[in-house]
N, C-alpha and C positions, 0 to 999 in steps of 0.2 A: 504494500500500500504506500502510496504519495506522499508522503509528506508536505503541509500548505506551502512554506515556503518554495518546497521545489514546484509546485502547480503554478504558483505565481508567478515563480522565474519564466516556466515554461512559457505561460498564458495566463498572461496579467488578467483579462478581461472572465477568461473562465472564474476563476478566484475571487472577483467582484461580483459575477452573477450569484455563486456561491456566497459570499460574505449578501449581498441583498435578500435574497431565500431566506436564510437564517434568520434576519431581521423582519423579513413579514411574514412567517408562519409564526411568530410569538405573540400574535393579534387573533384573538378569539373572534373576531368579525369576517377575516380575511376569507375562509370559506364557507361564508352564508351566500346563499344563495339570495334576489330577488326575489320572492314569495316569501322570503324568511323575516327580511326588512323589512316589509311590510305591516307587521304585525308588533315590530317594535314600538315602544312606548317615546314620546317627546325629549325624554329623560336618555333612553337607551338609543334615540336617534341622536344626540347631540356628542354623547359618548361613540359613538362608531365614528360619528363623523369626526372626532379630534384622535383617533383611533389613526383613520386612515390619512389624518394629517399627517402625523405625527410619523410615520410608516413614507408616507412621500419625501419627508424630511431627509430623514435615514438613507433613503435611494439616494436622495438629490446628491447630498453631502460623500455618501462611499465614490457615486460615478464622478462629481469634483476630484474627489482625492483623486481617482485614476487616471482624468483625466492633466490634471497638472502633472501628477507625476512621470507620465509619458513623454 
């Protein structure tokens, strides 16, 4: 098995896909489906939505890093 460092050397961009994945499968929202939203409360729709803010952040921020870094 790989080791991160060396996937990164290999294929910077793999390693970021990877390091993104990790960061949004830790949102309990991430796979609901539409029909599932639907039935959330005011409360629990304002929570998903700083959810998937927060989750856009995280992407925005890793694909900056990689991309300066390159």
């Amino acid at each position: 098995m790989k080791s991160k460092s060396k996937t990164k050397k290999e294929n910077p961009h793999k390693f970021t896909f990877e390091q993104i994945e990790d960061e949004a499968i830790g949102c309990r929202y991430c796979d609901m489906f539409d029909w599932q939203r639907k039935d959330l409360s005011k409360e629990e729709l304002f929570e998903y939505a700083e959810e998937m803010r927060k989750n856009l952040d995280k992407i925005f921020h890793l694909a900056m890093s990689v991309r300066l870094n390159i």
